[in-house]
C-alpha positions as CSV (number, residue, x, y, z in Angstrom):
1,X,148.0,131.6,-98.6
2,X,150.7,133.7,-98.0
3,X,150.6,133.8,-94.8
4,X,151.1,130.0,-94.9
5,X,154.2,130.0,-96.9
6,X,155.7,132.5,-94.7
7,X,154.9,130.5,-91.4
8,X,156.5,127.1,-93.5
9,X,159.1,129.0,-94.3
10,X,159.7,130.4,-91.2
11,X,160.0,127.4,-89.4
12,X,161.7,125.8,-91.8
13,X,164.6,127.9,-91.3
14,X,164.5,128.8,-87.5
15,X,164.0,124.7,-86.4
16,X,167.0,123.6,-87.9
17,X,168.8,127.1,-86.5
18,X,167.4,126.7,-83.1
19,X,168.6,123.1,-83.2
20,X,172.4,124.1,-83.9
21,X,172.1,126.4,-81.3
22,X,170.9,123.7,-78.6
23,X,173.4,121.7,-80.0
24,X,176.1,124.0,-79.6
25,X,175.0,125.0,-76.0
26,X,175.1,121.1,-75.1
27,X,178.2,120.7,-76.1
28,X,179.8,123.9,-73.8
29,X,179.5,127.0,-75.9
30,X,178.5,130.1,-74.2
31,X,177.5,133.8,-75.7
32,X,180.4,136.2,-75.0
33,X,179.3,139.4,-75.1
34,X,182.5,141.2,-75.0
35,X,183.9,139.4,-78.5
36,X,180.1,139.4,-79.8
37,X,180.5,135.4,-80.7
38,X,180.0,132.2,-79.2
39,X,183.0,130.5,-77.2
40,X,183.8,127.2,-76.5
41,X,183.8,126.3,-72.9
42,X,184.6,122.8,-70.8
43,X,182.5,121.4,-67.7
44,X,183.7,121.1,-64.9
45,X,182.0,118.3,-62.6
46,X,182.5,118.0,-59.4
47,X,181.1,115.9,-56.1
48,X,182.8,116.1,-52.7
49,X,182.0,113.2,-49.8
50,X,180.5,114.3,-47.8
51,X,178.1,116.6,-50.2
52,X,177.0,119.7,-49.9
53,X,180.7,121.4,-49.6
54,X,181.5,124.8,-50.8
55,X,184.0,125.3,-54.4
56,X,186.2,127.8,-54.9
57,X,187.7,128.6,-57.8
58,X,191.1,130.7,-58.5
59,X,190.2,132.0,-54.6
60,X,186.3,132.8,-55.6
61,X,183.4,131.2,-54.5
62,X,181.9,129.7,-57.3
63,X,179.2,127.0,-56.3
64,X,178.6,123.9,-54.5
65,X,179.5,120.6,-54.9
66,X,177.4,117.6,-57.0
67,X,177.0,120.3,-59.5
68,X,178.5,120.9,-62.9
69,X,180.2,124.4,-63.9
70,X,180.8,126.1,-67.4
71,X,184.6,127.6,-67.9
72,X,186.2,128.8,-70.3
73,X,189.8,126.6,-71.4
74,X,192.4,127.1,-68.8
75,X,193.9,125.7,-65.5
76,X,192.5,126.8,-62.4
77,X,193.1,126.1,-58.7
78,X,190.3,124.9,-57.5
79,X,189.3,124.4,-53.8
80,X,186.6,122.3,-52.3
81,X,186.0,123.4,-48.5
82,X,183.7,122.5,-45.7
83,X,183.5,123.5,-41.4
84,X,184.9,120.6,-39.6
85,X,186.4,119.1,-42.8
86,X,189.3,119.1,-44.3
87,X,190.1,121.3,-47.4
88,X,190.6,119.6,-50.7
89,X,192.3,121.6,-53.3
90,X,193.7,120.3,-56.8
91,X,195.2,122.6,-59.9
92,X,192.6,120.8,-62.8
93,X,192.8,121.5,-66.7
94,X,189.3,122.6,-68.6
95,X,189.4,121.6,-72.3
96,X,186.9,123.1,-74.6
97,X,184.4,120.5,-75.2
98,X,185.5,118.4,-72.6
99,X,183.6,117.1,-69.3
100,X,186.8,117.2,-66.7
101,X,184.9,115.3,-63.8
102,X,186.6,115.2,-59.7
103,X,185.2,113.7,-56.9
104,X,187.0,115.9,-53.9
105,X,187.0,113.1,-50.4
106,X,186.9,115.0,-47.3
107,X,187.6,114.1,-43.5
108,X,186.7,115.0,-40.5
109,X,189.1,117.3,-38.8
110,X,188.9,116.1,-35.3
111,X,187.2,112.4,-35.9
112,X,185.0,110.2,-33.5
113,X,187.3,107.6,-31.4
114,X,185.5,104.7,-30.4
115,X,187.3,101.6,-27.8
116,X,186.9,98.3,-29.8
117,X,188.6,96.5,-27.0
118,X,189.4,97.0,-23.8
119,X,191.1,94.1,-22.4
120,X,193.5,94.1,-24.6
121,X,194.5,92.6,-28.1
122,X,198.2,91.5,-29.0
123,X,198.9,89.7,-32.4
124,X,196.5,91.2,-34.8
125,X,196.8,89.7,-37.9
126,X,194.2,90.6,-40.5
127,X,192.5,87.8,-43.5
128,X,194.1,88.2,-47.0
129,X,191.1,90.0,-47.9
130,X,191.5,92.7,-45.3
131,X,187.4,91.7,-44.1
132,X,188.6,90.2,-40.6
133,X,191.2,90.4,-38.1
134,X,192.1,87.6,-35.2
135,X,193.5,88.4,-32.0
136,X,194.8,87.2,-29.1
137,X,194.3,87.9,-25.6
138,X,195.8,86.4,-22.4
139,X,194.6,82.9,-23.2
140,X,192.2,83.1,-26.1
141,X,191.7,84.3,-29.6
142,X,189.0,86.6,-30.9
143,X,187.9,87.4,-34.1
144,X,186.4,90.9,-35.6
145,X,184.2,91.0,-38.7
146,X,184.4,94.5,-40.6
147,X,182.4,94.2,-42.8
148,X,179.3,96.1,-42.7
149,X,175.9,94.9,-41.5
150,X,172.9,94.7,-43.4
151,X,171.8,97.8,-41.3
152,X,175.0,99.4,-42.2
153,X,176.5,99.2,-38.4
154,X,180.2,98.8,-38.6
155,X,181.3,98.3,-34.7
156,X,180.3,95.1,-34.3
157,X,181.3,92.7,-31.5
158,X,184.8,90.3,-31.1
159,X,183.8,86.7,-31.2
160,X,185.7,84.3,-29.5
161,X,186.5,81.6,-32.0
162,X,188.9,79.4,-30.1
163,X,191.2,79.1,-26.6
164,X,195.0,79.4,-27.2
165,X,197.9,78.0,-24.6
166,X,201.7,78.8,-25.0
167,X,201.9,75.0,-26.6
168,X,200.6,76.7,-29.8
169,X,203.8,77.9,-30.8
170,X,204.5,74.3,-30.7
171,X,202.7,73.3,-34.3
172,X,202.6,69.6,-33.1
173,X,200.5,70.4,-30.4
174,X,197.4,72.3,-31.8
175,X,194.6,70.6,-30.7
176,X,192.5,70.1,-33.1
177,X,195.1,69.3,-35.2
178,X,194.6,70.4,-39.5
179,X,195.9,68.8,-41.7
180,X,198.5,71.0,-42.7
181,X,200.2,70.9,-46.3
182,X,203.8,70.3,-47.0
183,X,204.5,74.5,-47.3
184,X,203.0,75.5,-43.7
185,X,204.9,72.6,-42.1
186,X,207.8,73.8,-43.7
187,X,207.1,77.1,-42.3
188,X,206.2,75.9,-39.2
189,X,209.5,73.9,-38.6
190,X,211.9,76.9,-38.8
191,X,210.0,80.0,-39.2
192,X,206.7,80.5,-37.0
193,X,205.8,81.7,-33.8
194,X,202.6,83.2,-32.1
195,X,200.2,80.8,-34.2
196,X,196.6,80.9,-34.3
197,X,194.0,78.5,-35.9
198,X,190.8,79.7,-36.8
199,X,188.9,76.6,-37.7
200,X,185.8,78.7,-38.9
201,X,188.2,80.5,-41.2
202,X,190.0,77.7,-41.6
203,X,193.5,79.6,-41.9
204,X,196.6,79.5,-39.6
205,X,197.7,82.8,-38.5
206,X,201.2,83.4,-37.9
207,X,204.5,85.9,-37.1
208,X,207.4,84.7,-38.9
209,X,210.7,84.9,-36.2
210,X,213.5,84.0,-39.4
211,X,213.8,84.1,-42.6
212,X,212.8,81.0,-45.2
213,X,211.6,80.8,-48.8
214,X,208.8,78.4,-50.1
215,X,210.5,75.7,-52.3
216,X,208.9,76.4,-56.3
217,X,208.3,72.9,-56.3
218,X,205.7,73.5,-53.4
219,X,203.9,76.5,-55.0
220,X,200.4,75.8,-56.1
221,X,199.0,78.7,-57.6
222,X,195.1,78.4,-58.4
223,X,194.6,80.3,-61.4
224,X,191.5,82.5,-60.5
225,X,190.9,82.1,-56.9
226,X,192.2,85.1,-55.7
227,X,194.0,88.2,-56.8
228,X,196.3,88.7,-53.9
229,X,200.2,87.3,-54.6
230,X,201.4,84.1,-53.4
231,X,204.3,84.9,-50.8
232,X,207.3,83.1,-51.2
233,X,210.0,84.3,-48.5
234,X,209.2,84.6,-45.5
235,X,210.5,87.7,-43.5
236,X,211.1,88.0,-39.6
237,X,209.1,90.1,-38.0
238,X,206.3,90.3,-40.6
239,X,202.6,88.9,-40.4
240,X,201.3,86.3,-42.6
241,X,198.2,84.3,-43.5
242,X,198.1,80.6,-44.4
243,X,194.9,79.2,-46.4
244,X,194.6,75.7,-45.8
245,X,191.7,75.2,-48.2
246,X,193.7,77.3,-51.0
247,X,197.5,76.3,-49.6
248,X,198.3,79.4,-50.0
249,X,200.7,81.7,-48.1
250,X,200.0,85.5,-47.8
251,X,201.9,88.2,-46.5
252,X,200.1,91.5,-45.0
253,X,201.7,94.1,-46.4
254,X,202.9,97.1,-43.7
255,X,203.4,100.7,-44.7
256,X,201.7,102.2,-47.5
257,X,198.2,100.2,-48.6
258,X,196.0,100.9,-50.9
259,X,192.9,102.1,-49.2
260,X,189.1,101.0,-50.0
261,X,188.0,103.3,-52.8
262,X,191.2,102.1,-54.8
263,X,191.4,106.2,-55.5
264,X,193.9,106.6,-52.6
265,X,196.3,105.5,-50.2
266,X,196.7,104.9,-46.6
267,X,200.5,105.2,-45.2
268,X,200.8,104.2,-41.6
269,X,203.6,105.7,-39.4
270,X,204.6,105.6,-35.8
271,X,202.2,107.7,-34.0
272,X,200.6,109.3,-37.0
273,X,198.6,107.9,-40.2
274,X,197.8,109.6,-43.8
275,X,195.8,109.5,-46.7
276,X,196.7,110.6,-50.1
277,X,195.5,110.6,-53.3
278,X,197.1,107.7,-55.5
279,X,198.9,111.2,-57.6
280,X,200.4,112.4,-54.4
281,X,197.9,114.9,-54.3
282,X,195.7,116.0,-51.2
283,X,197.9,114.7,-48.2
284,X,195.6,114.6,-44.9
285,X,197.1,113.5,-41.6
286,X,193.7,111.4,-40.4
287,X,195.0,110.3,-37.1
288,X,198.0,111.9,-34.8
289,X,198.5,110.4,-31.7
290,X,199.5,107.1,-29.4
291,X,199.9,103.7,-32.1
292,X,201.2,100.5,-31.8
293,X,203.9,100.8,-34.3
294,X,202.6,100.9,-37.5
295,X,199.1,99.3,-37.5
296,X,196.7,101.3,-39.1
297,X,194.0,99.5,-41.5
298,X,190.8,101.0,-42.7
299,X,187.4,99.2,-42.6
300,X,185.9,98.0,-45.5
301,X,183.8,100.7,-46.4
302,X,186.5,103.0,-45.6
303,X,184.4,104.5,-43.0
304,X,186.6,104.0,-39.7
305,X,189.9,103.1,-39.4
306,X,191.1,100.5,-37.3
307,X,194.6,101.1,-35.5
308,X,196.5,99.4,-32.5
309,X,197.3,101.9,-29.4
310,X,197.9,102.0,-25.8
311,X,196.5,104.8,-23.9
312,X,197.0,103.7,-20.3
313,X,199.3,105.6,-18.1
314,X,201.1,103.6,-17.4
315,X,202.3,101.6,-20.8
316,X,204.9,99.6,-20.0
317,X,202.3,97.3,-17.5
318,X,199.4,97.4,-20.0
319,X,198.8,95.5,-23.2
320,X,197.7,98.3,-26.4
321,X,193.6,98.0,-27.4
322,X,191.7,98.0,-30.9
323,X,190.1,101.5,-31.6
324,X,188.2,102.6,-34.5
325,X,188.0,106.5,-36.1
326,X,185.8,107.7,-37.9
327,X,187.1,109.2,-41.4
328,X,183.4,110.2,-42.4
């Protein structure tokens, strides 16, 4: 009988005693033997792409990544690092109690470099939703899909969608003719050169040659078909996109973009391009070398970049070709 009472008791009192502990121990707190207590402590978790990279902390190697890590409250530099990769490293603050999460994006330090084209490609223009880009060359336009394929290639083939003549930059004389709204023709009269009509896409593609702003009277926003901004003025030099089905005018925006994973950004120099976190943080030069300008867009899947060069010897005879890197 007593034996009984003892074992009721004792479980009475060590289940609910073990249960704090486990709670406590979920929730970060670690036996320090030193101060003879238990102290609070914050996760750390942290996942690299690729995986399987190597993380340093304050200069020590710690673990690796797609892993989660006790510390105690405090700031620490911490480094993600693997061969051929770049090295990502970021000052973080652990809070007691509190899952600090990091995903750490690494490229390669000397990526693939693939021809798209090789007979050249002059006028890209890309769609407003950054998925497809038209070109021209000599005396027909091309169109490249980025998107990825159900097999997850990426480097797929141009298409040619339609033939092009010098009278194109005439609008009266596209043959087919659209049926082209009051804004493009306004456009068209005063401000366009270099056109192309996609009639798959049905869109007009276009490089503005002076400046012109859409009348208000002619905007027609459609409240929920698309997130990108309505452009209004028209500035020389710059590409733009015309939606016939929307009647809306788009501009592609040069210099700094926003890159795939919305977590960073892609800025696009002469003869070198960069991503950066959206902080600042973790600046990687991802390309260095021969580049049309400025053009520099990443795929999709933010896989490959896409960027405009000519790498002939002779440049000033020879039109610049699509190429694609590989950032992973």
């Amino acid at each position: 009988m007593r034996s009984r009472i003892l074992l009721f008791l004792t479980g009475f009192i060590l289940v609910p005693v073990c249960t704090y502990f486990v709670i406590l121990f979920a929730r970060g707190y670690r036996p320090d033997f030193t101060r003879r207590s238990l102290q609070p402590t914050g996760l750390l978790v942290l996942k690299s792409l690729p995986d399987g990279a190597q993380i340093y902390i304050n200069g020590k190697l710690t673990s690796a990544t797609d892993t989660t890590i006790n510390l105690t409250p405090g700031t620490y530099k911490v480094e993600v690092k693997k061969q051929g990769f770049s090295i990502w490293d970021k000052t973080l603050q652990v809070d007691a109690e509190v899952v600090t999460r990091a995903v750490a994006t690494l490229f390669p330090s000397v990526p693939s470099f693939k021809a798209i084209t090789t007979t050249g490609a002059t006028n890209p223009i890309f769609s407003p939703d950054g998925t497809k880009i038209v070109f021209t060359n000599k005396s027909k336009a091309y169109l490249l899909d980025l998107n990825e394929s159900p097999l997850g290639l990426i480097n797929r083939e141009v298409k040619e969608i339609a033939s092009t003549a010098s009278a194109w930059k005439n609008p009266t004389k596209i043959d087919p003719l659209p049926t082209l709204p009051q804004i493009m023709q306004a456009i068209l009269a005063t401000a366009a050169a270099d056109l192309v009509w996609a009639p798959k896409e049905n869109k007009v593609m276009y490089t503005a040659t002076a400046s012109a702003t859409i009348p208000d009277d002619l905007i027609r926003p459609l409240p929920g078909s698309s997130s990108q901004t309505q452009s209004r003025t028209i500035s020389p030099g710059n590409n733009y996109v015309y939606d016939l089905e929307e009647d809306r005018n788009f501009a592609v925006p040069p210099g700094v973009t926003w890159f795939p994973d919305s977590y960073h950004l892609l800025k696009a120099e002469k003869g070198k391009v960069t991503v950066l976190e959206y902080d600042g943080t973790n600046s990687t030069v991802v390309y260095s070398g021969p580049m049309e300008g400025s053009f520099a867009y990443p795929y999709p899947s933010g896989k490959q970049l896409l960027i405009l060069a000519n790498l002939s010897a002779n440049s000033k005879t020879s039109v610049p070709n699509l190429y694609a890197v590989s950032l992973r």
